[in-house]
N, C-alpha and C positions, 0 to 999 in steps of 0.2 A: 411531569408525565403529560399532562396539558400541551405543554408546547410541542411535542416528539412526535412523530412519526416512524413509522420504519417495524424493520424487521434487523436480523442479527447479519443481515447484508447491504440494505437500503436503509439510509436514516436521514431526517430532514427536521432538527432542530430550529424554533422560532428562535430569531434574533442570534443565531451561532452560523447556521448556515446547512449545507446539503452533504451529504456524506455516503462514500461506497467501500466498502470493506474488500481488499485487497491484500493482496502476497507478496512480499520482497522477500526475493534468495537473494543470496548474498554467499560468494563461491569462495572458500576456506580450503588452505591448505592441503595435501592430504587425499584431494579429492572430495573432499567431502562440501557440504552446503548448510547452512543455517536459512528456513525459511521465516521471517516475523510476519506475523498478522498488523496490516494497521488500517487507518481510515485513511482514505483519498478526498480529502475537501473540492469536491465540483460543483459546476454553474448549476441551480435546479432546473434548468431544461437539462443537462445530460444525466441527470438525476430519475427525471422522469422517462429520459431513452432509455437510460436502464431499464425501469420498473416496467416498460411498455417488452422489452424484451428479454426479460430475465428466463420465460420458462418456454421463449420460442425456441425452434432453430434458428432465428437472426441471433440470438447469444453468441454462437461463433464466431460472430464478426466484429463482438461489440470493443471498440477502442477510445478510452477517455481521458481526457487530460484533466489535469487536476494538482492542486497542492499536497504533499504528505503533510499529513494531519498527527505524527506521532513522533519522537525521536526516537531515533535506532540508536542503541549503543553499539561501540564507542561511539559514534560519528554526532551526536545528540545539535551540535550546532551544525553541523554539514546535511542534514538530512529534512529539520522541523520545519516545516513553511515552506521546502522546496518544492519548484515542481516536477511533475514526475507525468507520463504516461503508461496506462496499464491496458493491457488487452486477458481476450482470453486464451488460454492455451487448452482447459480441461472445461466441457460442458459443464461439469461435474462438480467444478470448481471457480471460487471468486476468482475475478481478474488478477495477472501479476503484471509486474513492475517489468519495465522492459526497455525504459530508456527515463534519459531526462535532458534538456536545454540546461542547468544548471551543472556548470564542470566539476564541481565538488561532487554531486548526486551521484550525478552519471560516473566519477570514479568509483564511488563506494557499490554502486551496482556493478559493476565491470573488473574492477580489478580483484585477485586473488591476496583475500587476504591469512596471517596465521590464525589458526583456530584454537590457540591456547588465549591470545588475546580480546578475541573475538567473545570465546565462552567466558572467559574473566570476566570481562563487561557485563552480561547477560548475567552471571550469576550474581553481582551487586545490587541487582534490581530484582532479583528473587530474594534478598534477605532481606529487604527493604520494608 
């Protein structure tokens, strides 16, 4: 607890690194969307733009790049360590995920996947 900083959106752990709590949808069959919560591993200066703009109106405009800091199922190696860019879309709400440089990422953001598969996944790590 010593070393942490943050709140349940901003966090900057000594000797791990700086952390922004973000949204990846992820567009399933059907029409329908699965959204995961995860951390976004960023530089602690964009850490601190955040934190300097979290409850401005500059929030609307905030866009940061960053590593995902969690693995998505299924995708668990296509996703952990990649990098990703997230902006905001809802004042309202943490940044989401909106692209990535990494062609794995960026497929698993972008393409439609089935959501019997999808939910499979997700419910393995609920029994877990």
């Amino acid at each position: 607890e010593a070393r942490t900083w943050g709140n349940e959106a901003l966090m900057q752990v000594q000797g791990v690194g700086a952390f922004v709590r973000v949204l990846v949808p992820i567009h399933l069959t059907g029409g329908y969307t699965v959204t995961f919560g995860a951390w976004l591993g960023v530089d602690p200066d964009d850490l601190r733009t955040a934190y300097e703009v979290w409850w401005t109106d500059a929030y609307a405009d905030l866009v940061i790049d960053g590593r995902l800091a969690n693995m998505l199922p299924p995708w668990e190696s296509e996703t952990y360590g990649k990098p990703m860019q997230v902006a905001v879309r809802n004042r309202d709400e943490v940044p989401y995920a909106v692209s990535s440089i990494d062609e794995s990422l960026q497929t698993v953001l972008t393409k439609e996947w089935p959501h019997e598969d999808v939910l499979a996944a997700v419910a393995r790590y609920e029994g877990a």
